[in-house]
N, C-alpha and C positions, 0 to 999 in steps of 0.2 A: 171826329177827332177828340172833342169833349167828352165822349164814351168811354172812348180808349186812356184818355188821363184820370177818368173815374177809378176803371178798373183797376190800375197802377196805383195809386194813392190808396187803396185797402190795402193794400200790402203793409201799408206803412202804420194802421190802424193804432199798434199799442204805443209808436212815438206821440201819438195827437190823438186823445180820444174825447175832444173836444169840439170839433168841427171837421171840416176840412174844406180846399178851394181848387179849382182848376181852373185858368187864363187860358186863351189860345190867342194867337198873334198871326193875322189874314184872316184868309177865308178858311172858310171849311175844306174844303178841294186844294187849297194851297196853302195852306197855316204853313210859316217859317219858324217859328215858338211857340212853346208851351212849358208855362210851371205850376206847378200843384204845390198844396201847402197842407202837411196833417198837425194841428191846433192840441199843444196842451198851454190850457190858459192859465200864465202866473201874473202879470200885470193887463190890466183892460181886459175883462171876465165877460160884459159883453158883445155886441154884434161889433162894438168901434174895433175891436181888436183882429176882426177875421182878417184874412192872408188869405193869396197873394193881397197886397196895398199897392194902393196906385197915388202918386204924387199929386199935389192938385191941379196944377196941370196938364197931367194925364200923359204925361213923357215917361214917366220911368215906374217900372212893376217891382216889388218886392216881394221872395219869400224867404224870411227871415228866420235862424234857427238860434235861440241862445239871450242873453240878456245886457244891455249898454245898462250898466247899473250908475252912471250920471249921465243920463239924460236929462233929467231934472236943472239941471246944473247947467248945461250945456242948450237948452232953451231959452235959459236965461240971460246966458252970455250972449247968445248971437240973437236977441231979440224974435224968437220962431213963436206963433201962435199953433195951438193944434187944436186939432178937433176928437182926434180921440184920444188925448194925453198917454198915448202909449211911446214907448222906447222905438218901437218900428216907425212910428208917422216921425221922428224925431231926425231918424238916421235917414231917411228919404230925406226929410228937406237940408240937412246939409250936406248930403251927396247931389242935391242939386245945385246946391252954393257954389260947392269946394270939390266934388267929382270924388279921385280917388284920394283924395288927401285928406278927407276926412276922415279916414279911418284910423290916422294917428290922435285923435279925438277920441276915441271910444273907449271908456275904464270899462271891461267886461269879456265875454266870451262871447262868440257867434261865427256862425259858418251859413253867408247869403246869398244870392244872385239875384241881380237887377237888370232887367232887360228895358233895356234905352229903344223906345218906338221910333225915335229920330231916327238915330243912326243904324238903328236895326243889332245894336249887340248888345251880347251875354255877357256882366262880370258876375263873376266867383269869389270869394273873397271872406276867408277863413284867421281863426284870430292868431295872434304870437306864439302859444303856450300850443296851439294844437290843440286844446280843450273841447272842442265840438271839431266830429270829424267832419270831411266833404270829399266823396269820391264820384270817381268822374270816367266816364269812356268814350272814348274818339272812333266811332263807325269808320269806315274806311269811305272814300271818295267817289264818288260817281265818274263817270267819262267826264262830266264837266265839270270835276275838282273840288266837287258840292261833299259838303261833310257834313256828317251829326254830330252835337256835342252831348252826352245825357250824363247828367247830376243827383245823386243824392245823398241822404245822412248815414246810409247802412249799404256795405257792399252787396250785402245777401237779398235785400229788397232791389236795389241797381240790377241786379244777377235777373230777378224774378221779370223786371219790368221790359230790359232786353229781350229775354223769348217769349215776352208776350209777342213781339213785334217778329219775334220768326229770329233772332239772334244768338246765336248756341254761343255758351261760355262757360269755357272748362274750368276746374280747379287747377290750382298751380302745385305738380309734384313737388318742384324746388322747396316754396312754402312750407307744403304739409312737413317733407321732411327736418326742414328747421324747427316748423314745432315739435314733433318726436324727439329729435336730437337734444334739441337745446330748449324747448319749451318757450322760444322766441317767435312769441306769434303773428307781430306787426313786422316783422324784418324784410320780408316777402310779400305784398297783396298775394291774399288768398288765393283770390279769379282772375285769368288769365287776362289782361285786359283791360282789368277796373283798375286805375289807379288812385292815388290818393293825394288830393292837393297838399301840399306841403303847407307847415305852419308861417301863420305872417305872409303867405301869399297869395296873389291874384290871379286868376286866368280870364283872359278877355275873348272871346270869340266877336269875331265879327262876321256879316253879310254880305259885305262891305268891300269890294275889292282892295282900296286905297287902304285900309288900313293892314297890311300887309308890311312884316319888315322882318328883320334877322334876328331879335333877339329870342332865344326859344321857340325858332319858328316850327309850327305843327299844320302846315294845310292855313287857317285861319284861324287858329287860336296863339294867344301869347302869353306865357307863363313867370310872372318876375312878380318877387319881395315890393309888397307896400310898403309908400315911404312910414318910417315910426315916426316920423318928426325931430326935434330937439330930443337932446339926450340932458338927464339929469344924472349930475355926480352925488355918489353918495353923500362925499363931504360940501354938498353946494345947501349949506342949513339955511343960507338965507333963500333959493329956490325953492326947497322944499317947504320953507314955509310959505311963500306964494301959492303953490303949488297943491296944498293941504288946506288953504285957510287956516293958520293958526295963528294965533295969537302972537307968540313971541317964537324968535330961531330956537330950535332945538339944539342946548348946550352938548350933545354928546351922542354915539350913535344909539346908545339905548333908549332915552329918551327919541330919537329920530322913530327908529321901527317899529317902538310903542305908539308914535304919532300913525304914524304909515298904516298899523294896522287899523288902529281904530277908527281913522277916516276911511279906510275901508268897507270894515266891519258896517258902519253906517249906512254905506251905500249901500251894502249887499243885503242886509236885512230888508228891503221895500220888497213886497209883495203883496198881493192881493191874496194868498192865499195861505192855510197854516203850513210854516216851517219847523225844522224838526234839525238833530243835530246827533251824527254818528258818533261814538265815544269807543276809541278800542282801550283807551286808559293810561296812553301818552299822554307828554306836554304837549302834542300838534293840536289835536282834538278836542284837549280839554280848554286850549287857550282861547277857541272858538265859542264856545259853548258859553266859557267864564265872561270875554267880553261880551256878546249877547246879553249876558243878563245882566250886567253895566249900563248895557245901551238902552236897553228894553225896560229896566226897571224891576222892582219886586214882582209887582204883580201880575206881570205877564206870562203867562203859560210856554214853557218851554219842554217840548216833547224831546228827550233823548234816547237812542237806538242804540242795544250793544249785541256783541255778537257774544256768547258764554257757552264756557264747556264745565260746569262743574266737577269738581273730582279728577278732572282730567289736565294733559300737558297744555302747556300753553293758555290757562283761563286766564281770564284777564279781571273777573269780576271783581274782586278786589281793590283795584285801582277804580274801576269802572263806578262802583258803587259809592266811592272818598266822592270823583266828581259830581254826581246826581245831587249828595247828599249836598254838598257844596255851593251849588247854584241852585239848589231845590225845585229840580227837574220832576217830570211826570215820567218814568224809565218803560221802557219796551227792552224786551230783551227776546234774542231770538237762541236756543238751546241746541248746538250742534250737535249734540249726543244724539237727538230722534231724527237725525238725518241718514239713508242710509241710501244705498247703492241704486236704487231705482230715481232717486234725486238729480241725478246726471241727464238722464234721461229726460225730465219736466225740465231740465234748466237749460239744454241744448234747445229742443222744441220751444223755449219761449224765446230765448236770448238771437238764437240761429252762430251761434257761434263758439268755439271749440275751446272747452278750460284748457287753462293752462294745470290748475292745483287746487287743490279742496277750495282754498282761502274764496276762490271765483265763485263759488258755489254758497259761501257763507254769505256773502257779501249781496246776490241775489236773495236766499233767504230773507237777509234782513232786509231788503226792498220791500219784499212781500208783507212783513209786518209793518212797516214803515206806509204801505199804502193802506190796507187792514184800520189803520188810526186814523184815516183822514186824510195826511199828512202830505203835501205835494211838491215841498223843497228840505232836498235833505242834503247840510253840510256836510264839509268831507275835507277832511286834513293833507291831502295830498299836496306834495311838494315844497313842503317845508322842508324834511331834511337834505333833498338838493340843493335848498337856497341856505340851508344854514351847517351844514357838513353833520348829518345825521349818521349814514351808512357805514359801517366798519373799512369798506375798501379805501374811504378816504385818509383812515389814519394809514391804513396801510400803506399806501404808494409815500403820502407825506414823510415817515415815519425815519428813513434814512437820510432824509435830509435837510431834518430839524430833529431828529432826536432827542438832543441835548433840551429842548425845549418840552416835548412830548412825555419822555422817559418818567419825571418825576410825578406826571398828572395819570399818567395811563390805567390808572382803577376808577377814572370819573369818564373814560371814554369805552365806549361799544366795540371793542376789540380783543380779537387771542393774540397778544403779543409773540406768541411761537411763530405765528404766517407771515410775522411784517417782513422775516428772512428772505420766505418764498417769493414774495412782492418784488425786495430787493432784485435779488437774482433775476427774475425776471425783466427789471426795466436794463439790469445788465446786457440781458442776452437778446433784448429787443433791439437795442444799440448795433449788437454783433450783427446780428444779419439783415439788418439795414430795416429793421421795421420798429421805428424810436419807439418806447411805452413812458406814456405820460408819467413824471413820478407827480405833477403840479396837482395837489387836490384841488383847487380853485377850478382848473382846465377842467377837470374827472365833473366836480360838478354843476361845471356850464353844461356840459356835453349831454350830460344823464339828465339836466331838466329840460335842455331843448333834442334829448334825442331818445330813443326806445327806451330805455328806462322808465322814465315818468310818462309815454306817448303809451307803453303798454296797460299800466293801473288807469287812468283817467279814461281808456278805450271800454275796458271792463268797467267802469264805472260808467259810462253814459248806456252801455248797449244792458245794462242792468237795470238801471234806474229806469231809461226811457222801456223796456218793457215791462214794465210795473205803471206806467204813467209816471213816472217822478224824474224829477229837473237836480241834476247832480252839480251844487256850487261849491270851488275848490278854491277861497281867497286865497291862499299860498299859490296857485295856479294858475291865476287867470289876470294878476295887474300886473302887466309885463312895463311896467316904469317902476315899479319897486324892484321886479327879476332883475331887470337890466344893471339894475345901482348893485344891490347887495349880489351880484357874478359877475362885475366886470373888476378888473384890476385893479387896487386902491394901492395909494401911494401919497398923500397928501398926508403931513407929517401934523396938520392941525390938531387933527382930535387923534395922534399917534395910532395911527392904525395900518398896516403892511396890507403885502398881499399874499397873504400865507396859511395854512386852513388854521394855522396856531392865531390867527389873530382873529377868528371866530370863537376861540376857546375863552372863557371868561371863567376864571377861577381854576380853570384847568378843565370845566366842564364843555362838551360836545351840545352844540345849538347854545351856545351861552349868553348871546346876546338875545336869543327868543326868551329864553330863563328870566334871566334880568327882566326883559323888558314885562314879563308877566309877574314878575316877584311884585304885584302890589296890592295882592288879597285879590286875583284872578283867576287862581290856580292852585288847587288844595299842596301844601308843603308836599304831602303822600308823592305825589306825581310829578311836582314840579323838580323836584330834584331827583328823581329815580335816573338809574344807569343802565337798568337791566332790560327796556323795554326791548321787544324783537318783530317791533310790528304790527299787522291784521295777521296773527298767528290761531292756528286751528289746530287741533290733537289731527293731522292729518295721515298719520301711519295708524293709528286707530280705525279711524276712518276709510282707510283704502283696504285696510282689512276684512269689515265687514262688508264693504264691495265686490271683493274679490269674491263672495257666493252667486251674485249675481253678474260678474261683468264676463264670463269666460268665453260667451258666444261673441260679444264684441272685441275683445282682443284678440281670438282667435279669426277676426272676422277675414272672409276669403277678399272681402276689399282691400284691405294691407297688405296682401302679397307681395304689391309689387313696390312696398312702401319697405320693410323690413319683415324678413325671414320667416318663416313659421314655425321654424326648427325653434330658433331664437326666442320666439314669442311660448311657445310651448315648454319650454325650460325655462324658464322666466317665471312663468304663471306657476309650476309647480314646486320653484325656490321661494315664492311668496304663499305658496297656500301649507308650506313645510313651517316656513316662520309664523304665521296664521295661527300654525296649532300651538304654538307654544305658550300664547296670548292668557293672561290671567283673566279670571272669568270674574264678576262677580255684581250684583245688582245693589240698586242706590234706594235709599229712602221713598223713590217715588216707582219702584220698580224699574227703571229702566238698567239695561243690562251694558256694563262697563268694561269694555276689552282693552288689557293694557300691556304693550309687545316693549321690548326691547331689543332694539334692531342694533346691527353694527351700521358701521359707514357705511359700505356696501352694499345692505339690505335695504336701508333706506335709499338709498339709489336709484334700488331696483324697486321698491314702491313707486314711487317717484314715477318711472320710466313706468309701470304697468298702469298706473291713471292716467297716462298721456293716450298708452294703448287704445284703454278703453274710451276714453273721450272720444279718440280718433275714430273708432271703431265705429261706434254710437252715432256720430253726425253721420260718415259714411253710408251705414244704414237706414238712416234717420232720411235723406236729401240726395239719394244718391245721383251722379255726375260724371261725367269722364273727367279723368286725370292727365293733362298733358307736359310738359316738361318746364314751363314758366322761365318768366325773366327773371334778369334782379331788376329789384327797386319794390 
């Protein structure tokens, strides 16, 4: 049986290329358990750190995926002695305290299972934000109602490690065509079968007859939301200062989320190993970066990663460069110009899973370099503008029903004021036929940071990172007691604050209390006040251009048939290789050769939709599989 969990756990090589472990639970002849563990080591580097971990009483096994960044903290409070001063021996002994309530304890991300010898069962047990995946598949039952549970960090390795055991698992039609359609790739599990634990929750399999009941009953596993504990209000200054360790109550909420961050920041910076810090050349990025070098001091080495298109749309170097120079960073930069159609290809093969848009592709890239330095934890600005109303749609939907408030600021916020109409109209006519549309930007962005929105960037970011070896940490993503304060409804007339996206606005600017709270020589002026940013943006119709020489056997591919049309896909291809030619030619100082198209709406569109093609094509060929009809979920 321990063979068989060898072979399985290669699979998983480029998440842990540091060790690895396989448990079995009975005998050989009758093992009812087994968990494997593949090891990239960021705290406890060495032997104390190997996984699975076993409690010192030899009750309960752990393999841990992700980082309890107070630990430290949390050792202290409950009086815990360890032996290998790791986060893992930490979260054992207060799950042996406190069970599953301790997991409203844990400031961090992870996604683990602990198998209790006692009672003979599996929890699962994934973080709030959804930040580290955990997918999971339920065998079907024997004559005597006996079930398998199997777990792991990557569907496509889950996928690999079922037909070792003789288990066929198709791809889900439904899926694929949501991605083609809508480029919505978590909407649908991929593979027919594998699902995906849900954020903030637990599934508990038991062995166990007795533990059998009605809630989310599956055979012997049960599926329901860990308790989060106590909830903190934003406006609770004097919790929060408990809460933070600080000194004195924070007068005001800018002063508050400057607190917030940087007790953060603090914890998240521990590692044994060098970290590094993405900068696309926003305030999210650079605010990261800026506190760092607060935290860390002058003379600490701080490595930063940008993604650059000289000459071209969407470079960001500019901004990128104010930062570096600013915190007096050691800069990497990764140049998307020499990236070309064959790229798709090495990034599907490494990652095992299907771009959505160039940007996926940049953003592996810069893994590559980011590993190339050393470098084994690399920050990442994700899910700030959720929590602080970043995205254009939220002015949008807001826009009609604060106008009078919005109207006179509207060149400091990320908006075409011509669409707020079409918004309108829309939550009109969602009314009409009985399917209400949020106009609440507050609602719009709860929902977008605990739901596909931010579950899709952070998914591309882990299955990126972890096949490079590198651990992708997202503070705006991952301290779900700050999410919860700055997205839940405020209304506490203390520090005059609504619940309204205009009561995010400070000065009339969009994220304005992240602004503020970095306006204190954190944040180069360049950046900190810019309006224009539009994201992890790449010259991507550039880009899909020079692919188009080599992707034609993949969107053509006879796999998609039964995916969308060939008719379709072959007029398509040859409306993009007509716009192709039109592309201004001409070569850079370093020789590299510069193609620059101007597309209508439409053509971009249809770029758009023929990188989906090819993507689609490419894994197809790449892995191929039967295609069966898929659930939702």
């Amino acid at each position: 049986m321990k063979a068989i969990g060898m072979s399985m756990v290669a699979g998983m090589n480029h998440r842990g290329p540091d060790g690895s472990g396989v448990e079995v639970f009975g005998g050989e002849e009758d093992s009812i358990a087994m968990i494997m563990h593949r090891r990239l080591s960021i705290l406890g580097l060495g032997e104390q750190g190997k996984q699975p971990m076993c409690s010192s009483d030899g009750r309960y096994w752990i393999t841990f995926n992700g980082e309890i960044y107070n630990y430290l903290e949390l050792a202290l409070e409950f009086g815990l002695t360890t032996n290998t001063g790791t986060d893992t021996e930490v979260l054992l002994q207060l799950w042996s305290l406190k069970g599953v309530e301790a997991i409203a304890l844990f400031d961090g991300f992870f996604a683990f299972a602990i198998w209790d010898t006692q009672l003979k069962e599996l929890t699962l047990a994934r973080d709030k934000s959804g930040v580290k995946p955990l997918y999971y598949y339920l065998e079907e039952g024997d004559e005597a109602g006996n079930k398998s549970v199997w777990f792991g960090s990557e569907d496509f390795a889950l996928k690999q490690a079922l037909e070792l055991q003789g288990l066929q698992v198709s791809l889900s039609e439904r899926a694929l065509k949501s991605h083609l359609d809508e480029g919505a790739s978590d909407r649908n599990m991929l593979f027919n079968g594998i699902l995906e634990l849900g954020m903030g929750c637990c599934l508990t399999y038991s062995c166990l007859e007795s533990k059998l009941n009605s809630f989310s009953q599956r055979g012997r596993v049960i599926i329901k939301p860990w308790p989060s504990g106590d909830y903190l209000r934003l406006d609770d200054g004097a919790g929060w200062q408990r809460h933070l360790g600080l000194k004195k109550e924070p007068r005001n909420y800018i002063e508050l989320l400057r607190a917030q961050l940087m007790s953060g920041m603090k914890k998240r910076l521990r590692s044994d190993v060098p970290i590094g810090f993405a900068v696309s050349g926003g305030i999210d990025s650079a605010a990261l970066v800026g506190m760092a070098r607060e935290i860390m001091g002058k003379e600490a080495h701080l490595h930063v990663f940008s993604v650059v298109a000289p000459g071209m749309n969407g470079d960001e170097s500019e901004y990128q460069k104010s930062v570096v120079e600013h915190v007096g960073g050691i800069w990497h930069t990764v140049d998307v110009r020499k990236l070309d159609g064959k790229y798709l290809e090495i990034y599907i093969k490494a990652t095992h899973r299907i771009p959505v848009a160039w940007n996926n592709l940049a953003h592996f890239a810069l893994c590559e370099v980011v590993k190339a330095a050393g470098v084994k934890v690399l920050f990442n600005g994700q899910g700030a503008d959720e929590l602080f109303g970043g995205y254009p749609h939220y002015f949008k939907a807001a826009f009609w029903n604060e106008k009078n408030t919005l109207w006179p600021v509207r060149k400091k916020w990320p908006v075409d004021f011509r669409s707020a109409g079409k918004q309108w109209f829309k939550a009109l006519l969602g009314s009409w036929v009985g399917r209400p549309f949020e106009t609440c930007a507050d609602v719009l962005m709860r929902n977008d940071y605990y739901g596909e929105r931010l579950t899709q960037l952070l998914r591309f970011e882990d299955r990126n990172g972890m096949a490079c070896g590198i651990e992708s940490r997202n503070p705006f993503a991952d301290d779900y007691r700050m999410a919860d304060a700055w997205l839940s409804a405020w209304g506490d007339d203390t520090w005059s604050l609504e619940g309204s996206l205009t009561s995010k606005l400070v000065d009339g600017y969009s994220k304005g209390y992240l602004r503020k709270a970095m306006d204190v020589g954190l944040v180069p002026e360049k950046v900190l006040w810019r309006v224009d940013k539009k994201g992890f943006s790449v010259p991507k119709n550039e880009l899909t251009a020079r692919g188009l020489v080599v992707w034609e056997d993949w969107i053509l591919s006879d796999r998609l048939d039964g995916l969308v049309s060939r008719g379709r896909r072959t007029f398509a291809l040859e409306k993009g290789q007509n716009a192709r030619a039109r592309a201004k030619k001409k070569t850079d100082e370093k020789n590299i050769l510069l193609e620059f198209i101007d597309l209508n709406r439409g053509e971009e569109k249809l770029f758009d939709q023929l990188f989906r093609w090819a993507a689609m094509g490419c894994f197809l060929e790449t892995f191929p599989c039967k295609i069966e009809g898929g659930a939702d979920g």
